[in-house]
C-alpha positions in Angstrom: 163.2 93.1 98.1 164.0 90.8 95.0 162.8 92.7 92.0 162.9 90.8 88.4 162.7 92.4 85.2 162.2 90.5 81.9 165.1 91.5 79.6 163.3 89.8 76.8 163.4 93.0 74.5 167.6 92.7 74.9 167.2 90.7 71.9 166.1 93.3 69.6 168.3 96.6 71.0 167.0 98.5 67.8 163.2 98.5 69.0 161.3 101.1 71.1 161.0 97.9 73.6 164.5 97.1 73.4 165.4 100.3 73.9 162.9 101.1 76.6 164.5 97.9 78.5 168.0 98.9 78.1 167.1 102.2 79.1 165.1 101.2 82.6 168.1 98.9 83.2 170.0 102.0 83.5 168.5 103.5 85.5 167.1 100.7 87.7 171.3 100.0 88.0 171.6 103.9 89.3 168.5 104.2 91.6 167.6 100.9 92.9 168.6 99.5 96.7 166.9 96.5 96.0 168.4 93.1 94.6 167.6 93.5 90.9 167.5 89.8 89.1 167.0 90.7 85.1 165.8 87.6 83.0 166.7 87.5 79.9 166.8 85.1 76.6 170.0 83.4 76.7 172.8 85.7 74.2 171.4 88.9 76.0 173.3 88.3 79.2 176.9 90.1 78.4 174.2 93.0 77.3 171.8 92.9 81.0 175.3 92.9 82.5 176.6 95.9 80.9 174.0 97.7 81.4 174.3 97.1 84.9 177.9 97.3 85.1 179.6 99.6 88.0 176.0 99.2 90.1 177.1 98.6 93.7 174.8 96.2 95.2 173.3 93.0 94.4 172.5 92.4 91.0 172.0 88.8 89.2 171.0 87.8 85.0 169.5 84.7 84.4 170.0 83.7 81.2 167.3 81.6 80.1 167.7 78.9 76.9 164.3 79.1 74.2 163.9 76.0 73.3 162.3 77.5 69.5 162.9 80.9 68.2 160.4 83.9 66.9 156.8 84.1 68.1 156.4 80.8 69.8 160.1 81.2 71.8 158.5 84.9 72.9 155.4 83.0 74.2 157.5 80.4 75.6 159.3 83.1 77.5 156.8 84.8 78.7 154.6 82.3 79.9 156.3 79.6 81.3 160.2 80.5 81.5 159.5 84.2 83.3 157.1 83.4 85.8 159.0 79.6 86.5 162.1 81.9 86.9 160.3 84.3 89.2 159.1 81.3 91.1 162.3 79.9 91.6 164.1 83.1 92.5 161.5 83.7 94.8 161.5 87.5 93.4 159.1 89.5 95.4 158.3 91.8 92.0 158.5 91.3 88.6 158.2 94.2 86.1 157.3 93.7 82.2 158.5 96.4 80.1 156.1 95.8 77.5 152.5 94.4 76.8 153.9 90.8 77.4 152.9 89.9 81.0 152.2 86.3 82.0 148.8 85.2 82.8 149.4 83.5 86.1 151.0 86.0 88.2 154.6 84.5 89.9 154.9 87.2 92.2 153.6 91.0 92.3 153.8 92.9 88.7 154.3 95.8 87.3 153.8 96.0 83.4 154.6 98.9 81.1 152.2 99.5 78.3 154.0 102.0 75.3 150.9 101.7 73.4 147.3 100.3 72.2 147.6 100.2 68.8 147.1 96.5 68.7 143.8 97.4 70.2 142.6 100.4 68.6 143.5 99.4 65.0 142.5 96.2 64.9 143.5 96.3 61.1 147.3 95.8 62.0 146.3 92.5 63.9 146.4 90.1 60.9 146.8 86.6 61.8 144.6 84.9 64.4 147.6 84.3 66.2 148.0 87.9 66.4 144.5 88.2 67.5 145.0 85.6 70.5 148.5 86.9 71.0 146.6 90.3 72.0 143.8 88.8 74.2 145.9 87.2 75.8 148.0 90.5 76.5 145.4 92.3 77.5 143.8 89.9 80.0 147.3 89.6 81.8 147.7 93.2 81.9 144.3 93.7 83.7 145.8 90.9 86.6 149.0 93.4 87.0 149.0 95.1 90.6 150.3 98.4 88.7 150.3 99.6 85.4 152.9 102.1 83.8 152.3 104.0 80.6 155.0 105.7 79.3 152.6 108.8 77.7 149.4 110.0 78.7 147.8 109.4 75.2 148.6 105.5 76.3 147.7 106.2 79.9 143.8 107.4 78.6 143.7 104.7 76.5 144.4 102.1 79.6 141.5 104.3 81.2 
């Protein structure tokens, strides 16, 4: 099995998400018989591959190049880049360690939710970019085949 994993979060190490991603690289490195294919922003490679370092087995990261930075390179990424680099890799799975998933599926997915608070608190959603950002978040994570939440306070809120 070809399972992808977006390393998009490698970018900011310092984050819950970041750390989350570093973390499940790990581990995925330890566990994981599969092929394990981690796509990542370009500059985050030498990280993915640390991370994965000493893991017997097949393991690839595909740098990927934004072509603009902050929230529109994130968007980029998640919508076109990761699913055209699922696509191409012909990964059977891709997991998304964060509310980030694409809208039209590449492949199975698996997408980790942390939290709601986007949702719940509708006061910390500012911008209408934000807003749409959201929407658009939520409505791919309802297309996932599986659905991780890393707490049950997050796992009733999925509910």
């Amino acid at each position: 099995m070809r399972i992808a994993v977006s390393g998009y979060f490698l970018l900011y190490p310092a984050t819950g998400s970041g750390q989350y991603a570093a973390s499940l690289l790990r581990a995925l490195g330890e566990i994981c018989q599969d092929e394990l294919l981690v796509i990542c922003p370009e500059g985050t490679s030498r990280l993915a591959g640390s991370l994965l370092a000493g893991r017997e087995g097949a393991w690839s990261v595909v740098p990927l190049t934004l072509p603009v930075g902050g929230d529109l390179g994130k968007l980029w990424f998640e919508q076109v880049a990761l699913p055209r680099a699922c696509r191409s890799l012909k990964a059977d799975l891709l997991h998304v360690p964060y509310l980030g998933p694409p809208l039209a599926k590449p492949c199975k997915m698996v997408v980790t939710v942390h939290d709601l608070i986007m949702l719940l608190f509708p006061e910390t959603r500012r911008s209408v970019g934000a807003r749409a950002y959201t929407r658009r978040a939520a409505t791919a994570a309802r297309r996932a085949d599986f659905v991780l939440a890393d707490s049950l306070a997050t796992r009733n809120d999925v509910l």
